[in-house]
TIKOL-872286 format. One line per field, with one value per atom (N, C-alpha, C, O, CB): residue in one letter; x, y, z; residue number from 0; atom name. Coordinates in nm, 3 decimals. Glycine has a CB too. Layout:
BEGIN
aa: [a|...];
x: [X|...];
y: [Y|...];
z: [Z|...];
i: [NUM|...];
at: [CA|...];
//
This chain:
BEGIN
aa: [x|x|x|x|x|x|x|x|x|x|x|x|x|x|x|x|x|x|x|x|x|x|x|x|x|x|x|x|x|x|x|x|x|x|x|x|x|x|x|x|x|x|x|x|x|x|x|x|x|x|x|x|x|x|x|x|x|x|x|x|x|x|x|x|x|x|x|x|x|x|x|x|x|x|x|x|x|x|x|x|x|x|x|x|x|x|x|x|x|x|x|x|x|x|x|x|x|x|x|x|x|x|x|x|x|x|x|x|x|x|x|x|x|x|x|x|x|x|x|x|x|x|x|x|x|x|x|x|x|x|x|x|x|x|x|x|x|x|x|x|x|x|x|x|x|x|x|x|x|x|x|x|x|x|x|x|x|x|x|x|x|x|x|x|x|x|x|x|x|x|x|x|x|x|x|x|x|x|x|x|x|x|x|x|x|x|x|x|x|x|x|x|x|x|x|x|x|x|x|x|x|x|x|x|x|x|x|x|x|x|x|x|x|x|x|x|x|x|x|x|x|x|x|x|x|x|x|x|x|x|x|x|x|x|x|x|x|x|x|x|x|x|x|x|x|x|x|x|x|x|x|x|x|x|x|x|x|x|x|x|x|x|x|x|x|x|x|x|x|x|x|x|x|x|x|x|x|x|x|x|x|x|x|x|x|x|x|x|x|x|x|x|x|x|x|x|x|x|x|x|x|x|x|x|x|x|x|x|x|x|x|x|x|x|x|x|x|x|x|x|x|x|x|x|x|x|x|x|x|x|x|x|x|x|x|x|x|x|x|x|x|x|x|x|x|x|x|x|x|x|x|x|x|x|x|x|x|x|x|x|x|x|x|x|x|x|x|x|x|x|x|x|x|x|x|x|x|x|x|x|x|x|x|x|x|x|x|x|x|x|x|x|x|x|x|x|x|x|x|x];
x: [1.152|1.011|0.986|1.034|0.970|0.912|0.857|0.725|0.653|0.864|0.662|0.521|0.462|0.342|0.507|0.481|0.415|0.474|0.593|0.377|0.366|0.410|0.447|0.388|0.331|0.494|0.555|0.415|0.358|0.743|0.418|0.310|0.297|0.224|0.376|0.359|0.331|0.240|0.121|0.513|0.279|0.215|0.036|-0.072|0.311|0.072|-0.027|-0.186|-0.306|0.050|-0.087|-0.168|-0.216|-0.262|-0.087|-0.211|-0.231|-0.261|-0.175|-0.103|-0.434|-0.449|-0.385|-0.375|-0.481|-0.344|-0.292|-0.158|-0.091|-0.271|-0.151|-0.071|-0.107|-0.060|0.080|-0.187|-0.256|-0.338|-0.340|-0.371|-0.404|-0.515|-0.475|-0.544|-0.598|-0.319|-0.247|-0.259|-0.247|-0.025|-0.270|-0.290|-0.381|-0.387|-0.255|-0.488|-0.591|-0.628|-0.632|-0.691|-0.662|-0.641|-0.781|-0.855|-0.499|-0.805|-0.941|-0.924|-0.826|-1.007|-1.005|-1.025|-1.125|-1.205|-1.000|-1.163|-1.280|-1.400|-1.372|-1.264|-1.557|-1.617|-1.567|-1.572|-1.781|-1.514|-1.565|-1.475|-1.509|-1.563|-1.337|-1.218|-1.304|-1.359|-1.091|-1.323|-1.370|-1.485|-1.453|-1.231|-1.603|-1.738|-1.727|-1.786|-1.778|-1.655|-1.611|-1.571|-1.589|-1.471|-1.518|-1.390|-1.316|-1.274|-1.402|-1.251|-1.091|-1.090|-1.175|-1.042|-0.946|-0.828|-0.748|-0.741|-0.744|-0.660|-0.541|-0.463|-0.498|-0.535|-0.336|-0.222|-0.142|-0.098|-0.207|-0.074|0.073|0.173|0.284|0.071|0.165|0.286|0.333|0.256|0.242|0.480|0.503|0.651|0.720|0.467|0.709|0.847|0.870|0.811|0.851|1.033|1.110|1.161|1.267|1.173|1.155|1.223|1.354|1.452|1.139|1.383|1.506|1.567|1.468|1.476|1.655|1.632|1.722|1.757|1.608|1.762|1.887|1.780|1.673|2.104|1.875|1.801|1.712|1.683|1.756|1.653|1.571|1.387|1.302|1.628|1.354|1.244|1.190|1.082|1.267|1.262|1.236|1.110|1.046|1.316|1.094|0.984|0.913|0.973|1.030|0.782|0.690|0.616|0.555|0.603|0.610|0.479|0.436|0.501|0.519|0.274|0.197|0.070|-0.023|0.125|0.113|-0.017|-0.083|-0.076|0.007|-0.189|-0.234|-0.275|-0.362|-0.295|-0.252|-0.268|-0.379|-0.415|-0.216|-0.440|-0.574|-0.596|-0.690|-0.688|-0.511|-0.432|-0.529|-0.595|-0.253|-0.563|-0.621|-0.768|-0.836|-0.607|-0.830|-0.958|-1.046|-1.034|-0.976|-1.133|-1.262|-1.196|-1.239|-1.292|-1.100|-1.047|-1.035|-1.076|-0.960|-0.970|-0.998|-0.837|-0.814|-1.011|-0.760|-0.612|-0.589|-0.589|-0.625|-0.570|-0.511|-0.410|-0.456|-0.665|-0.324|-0.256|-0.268|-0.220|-0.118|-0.340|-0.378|-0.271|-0.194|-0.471|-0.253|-0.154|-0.253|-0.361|-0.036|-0.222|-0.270|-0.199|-0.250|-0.284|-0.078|-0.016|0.137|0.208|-0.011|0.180|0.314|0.366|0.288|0.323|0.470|0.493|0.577|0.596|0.391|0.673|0.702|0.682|0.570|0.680|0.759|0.780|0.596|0.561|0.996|0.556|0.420|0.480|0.600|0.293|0.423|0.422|0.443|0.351|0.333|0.604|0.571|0.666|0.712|0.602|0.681|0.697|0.815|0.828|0.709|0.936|1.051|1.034|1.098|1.159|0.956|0.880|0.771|0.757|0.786|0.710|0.595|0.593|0.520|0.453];
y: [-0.350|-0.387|-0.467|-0.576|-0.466|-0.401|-0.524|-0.548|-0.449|-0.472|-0.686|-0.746|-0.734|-0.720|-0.911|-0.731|-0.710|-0.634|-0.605|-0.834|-0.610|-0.555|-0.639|-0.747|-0.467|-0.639|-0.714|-0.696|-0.605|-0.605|-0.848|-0.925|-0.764|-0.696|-1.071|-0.708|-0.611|-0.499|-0.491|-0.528|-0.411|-0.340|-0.390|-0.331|-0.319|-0.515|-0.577|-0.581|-0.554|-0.720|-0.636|-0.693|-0.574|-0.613|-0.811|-0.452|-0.373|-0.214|-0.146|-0.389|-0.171|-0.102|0.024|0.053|-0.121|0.095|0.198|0.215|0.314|0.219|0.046|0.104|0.042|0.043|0.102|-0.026|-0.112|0.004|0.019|-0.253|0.080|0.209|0.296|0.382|0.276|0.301|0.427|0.328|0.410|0.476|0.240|0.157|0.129|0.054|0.061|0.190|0.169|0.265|0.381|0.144|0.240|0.356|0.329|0.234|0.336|0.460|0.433|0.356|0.380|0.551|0.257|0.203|0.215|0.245|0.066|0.188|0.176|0.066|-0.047|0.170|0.132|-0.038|-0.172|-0.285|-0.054|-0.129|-0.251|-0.335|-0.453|-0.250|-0.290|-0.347|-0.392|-0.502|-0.241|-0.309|-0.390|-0.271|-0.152|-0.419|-0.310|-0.312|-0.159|-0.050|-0.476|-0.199|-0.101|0.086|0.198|-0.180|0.028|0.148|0.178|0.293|0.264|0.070|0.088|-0.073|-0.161|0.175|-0.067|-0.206|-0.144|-0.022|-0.277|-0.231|-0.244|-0.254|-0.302|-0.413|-0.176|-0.217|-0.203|-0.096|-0.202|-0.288|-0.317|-0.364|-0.366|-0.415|-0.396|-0.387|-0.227|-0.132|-0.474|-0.227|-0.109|-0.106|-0.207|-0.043|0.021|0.022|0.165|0.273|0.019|0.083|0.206|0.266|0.210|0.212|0.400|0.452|0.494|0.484|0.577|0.532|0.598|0.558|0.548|0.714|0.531|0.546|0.616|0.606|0.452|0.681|0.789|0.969|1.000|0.815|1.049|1.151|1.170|1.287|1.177|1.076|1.056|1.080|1.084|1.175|1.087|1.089|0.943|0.919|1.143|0.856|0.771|0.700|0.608|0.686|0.782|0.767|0.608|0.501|0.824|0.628|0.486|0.522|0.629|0.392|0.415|0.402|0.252|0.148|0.420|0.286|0.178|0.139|0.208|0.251|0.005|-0.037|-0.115|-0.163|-0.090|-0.161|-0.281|-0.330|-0.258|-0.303|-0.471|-0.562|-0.588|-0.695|-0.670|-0.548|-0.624|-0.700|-0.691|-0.529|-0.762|-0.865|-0.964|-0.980|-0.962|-1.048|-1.194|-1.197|-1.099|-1.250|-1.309|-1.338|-1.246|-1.216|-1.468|-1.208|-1.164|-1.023|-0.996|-1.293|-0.918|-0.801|-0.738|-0.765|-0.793|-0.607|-0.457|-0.492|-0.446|-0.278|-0.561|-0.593|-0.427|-0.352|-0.697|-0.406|-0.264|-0.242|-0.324|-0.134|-0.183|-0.155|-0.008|0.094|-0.186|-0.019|0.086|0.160|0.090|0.041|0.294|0.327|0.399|0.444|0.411|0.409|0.470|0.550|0.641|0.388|0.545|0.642|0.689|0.591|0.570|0.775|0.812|0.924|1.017|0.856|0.926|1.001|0.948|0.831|1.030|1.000|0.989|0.832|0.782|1.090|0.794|0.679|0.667|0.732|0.686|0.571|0.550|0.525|0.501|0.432|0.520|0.498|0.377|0.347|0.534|0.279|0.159|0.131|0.228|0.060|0.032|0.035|0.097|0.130|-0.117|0.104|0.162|0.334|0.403|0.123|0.366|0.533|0.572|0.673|0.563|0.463|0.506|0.451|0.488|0.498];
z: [-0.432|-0.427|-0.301|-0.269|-0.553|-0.247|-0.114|-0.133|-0.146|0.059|-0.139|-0.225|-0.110|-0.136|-0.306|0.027|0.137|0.283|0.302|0.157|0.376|0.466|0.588|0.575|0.484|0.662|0.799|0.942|1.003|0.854|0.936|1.047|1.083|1.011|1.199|1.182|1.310|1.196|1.228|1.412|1.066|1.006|0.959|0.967|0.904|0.916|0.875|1.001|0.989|0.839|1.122|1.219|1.320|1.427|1.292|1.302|1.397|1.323|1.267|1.495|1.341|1.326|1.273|1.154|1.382|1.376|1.370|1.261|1.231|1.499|1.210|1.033|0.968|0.854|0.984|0.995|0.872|0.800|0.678|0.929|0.887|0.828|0.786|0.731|0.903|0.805|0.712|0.545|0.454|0.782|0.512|0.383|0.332|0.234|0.378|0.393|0.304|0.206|0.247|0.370|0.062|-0.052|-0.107|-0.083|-0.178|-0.204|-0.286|-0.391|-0.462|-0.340|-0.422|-0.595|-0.611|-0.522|-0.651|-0.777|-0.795|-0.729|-0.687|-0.907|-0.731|-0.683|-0.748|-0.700|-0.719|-0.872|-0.952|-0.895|-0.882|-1.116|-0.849|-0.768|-0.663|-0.672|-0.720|-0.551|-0.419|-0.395|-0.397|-0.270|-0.376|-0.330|-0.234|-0.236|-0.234|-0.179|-0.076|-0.116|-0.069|-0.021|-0.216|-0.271|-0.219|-0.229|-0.301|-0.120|-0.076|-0.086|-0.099|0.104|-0.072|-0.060|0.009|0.003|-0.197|0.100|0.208|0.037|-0.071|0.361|0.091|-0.008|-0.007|-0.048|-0.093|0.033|0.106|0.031|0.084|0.211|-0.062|-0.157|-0.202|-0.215|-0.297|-0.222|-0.229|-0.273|-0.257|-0.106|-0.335|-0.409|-0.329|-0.321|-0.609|-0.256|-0.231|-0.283|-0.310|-0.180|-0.341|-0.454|-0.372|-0.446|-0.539|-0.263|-0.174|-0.053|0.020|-0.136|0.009|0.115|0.169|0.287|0.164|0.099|0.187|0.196|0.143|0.032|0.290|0.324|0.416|0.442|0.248|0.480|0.577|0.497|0.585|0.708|0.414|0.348|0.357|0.411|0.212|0.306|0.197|0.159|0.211|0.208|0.036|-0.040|-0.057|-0.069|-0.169|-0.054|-0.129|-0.201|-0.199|-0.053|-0.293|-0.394|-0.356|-0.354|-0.585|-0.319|-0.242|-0.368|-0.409|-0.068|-0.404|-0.521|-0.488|-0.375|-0.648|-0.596|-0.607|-0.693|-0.744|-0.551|-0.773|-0.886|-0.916|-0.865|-0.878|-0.965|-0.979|-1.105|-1.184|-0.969|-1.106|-1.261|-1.272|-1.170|-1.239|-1.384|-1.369|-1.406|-1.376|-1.215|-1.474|-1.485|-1.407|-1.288|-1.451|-1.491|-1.381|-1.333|-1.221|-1.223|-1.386|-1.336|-1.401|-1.514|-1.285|-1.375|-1.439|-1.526|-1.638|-1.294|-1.467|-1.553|-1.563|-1.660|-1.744|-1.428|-1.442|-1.286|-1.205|-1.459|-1.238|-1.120|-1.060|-1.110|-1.145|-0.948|-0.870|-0.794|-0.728|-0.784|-0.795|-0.724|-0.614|-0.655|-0.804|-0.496|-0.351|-0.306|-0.241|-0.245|-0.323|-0.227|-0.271|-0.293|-0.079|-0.284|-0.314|-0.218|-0.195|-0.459|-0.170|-0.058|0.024|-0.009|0.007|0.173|0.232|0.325|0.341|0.242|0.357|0.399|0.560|0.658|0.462|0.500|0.681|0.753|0.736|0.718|0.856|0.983|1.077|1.153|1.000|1.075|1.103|1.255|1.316|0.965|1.289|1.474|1.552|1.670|1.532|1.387|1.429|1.455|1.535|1.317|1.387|1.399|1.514|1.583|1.255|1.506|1.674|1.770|1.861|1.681];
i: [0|0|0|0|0|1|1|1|1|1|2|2|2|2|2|3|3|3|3|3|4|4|4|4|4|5|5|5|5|5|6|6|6|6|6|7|7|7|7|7|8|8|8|8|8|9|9|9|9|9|10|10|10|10|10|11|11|11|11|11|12|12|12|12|12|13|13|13|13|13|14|14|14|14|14|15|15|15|15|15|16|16|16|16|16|17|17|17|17|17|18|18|18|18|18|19|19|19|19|19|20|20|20|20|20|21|21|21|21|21|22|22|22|22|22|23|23|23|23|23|24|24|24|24|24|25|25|25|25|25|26|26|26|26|26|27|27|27|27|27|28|28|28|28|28|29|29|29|29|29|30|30|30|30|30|31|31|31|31|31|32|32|32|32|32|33|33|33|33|33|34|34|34|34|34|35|35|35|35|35|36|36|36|36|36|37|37|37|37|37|38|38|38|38|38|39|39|39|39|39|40|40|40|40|40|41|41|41|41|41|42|42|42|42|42|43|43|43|43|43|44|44|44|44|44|45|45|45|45|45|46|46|46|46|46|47|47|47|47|47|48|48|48|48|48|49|49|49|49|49|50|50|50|50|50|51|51|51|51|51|52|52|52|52|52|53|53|53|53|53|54|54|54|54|54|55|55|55|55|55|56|56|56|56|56|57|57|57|57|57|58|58|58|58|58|59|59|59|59|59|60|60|60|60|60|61|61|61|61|61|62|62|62|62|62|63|63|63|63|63|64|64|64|64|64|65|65|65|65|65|66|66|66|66|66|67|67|67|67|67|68|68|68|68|68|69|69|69|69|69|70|70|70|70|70|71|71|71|71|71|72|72|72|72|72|73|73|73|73|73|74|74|74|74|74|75|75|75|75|75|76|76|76|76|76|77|77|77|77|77|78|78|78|78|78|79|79|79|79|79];
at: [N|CA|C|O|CB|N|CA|C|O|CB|N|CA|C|O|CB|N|CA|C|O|CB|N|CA|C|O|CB|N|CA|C|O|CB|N|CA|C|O|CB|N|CA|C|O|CB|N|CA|C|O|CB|N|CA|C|O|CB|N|CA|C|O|CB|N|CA|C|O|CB|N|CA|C|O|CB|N|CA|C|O|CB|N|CA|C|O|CB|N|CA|C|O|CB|N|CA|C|O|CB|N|CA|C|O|CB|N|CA|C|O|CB|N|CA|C|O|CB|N|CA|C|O|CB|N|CA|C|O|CB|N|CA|C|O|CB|N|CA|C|O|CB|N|CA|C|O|CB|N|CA|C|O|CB|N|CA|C|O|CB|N|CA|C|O|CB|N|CA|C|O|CB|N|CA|C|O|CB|N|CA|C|O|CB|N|CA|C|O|CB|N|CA|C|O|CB|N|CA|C|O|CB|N|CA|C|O|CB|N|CA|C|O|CB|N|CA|C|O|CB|N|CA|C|O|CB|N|CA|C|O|CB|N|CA|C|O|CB|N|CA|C|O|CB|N|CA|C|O|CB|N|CA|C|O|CB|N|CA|C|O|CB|N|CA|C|O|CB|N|CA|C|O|CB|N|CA|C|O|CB|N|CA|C|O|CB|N|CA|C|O|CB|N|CA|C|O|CB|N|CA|C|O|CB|N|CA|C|O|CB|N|CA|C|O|CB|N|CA|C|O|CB|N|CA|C|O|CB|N|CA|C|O|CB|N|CA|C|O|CB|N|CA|C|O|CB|N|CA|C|O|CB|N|CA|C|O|CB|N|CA|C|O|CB|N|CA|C|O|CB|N|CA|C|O|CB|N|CA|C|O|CB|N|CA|C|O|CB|N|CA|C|O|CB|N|CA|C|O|CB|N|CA|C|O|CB|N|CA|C|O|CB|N|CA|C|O|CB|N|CA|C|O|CB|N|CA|C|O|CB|N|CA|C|O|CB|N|CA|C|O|CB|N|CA|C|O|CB|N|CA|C|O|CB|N|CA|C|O|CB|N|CA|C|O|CB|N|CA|C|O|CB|N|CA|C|O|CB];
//
């Protein structure tokens, strides 16, 4: 499990925007959230898979966990 992504993913476009996923409004206004927490399911084979969520746990919430993305490993500085 990694609960977040690293300064450089976070801080720079071009992978921060590979993370942005749909939720509902009621989540964010918008109908997306950044979501950078994520579980490596693999890392051998050269694939290695993610599942990219988000918590929306706590007072005042849907108390439900969003999944965004499952698939092949994004796009981060060691790759572009």
């Amino acid at each position: 499990l990694a609960s977040r992504e690293s300064d450089t993913v976070r801080n720079r476009d071009k992978f921060s925007d590979k993370r942005v996923f749909k939720v509902p409004e009621e989540v964010s206004p918008t109908g997306d959230v950044p979501m950078y927490a994520h579980i490596k399911l693999d890392s051998e084979y050269g694939i290695c898979p993610r599942l990219y969520f988000y918590s929306d746990l706590g007072p005042g919430t849907t108390n439900r966990i969003y999944i965004g993305y499952l698939g092949r490993h994004l796009p981060v500085q060691g790759t572009n």
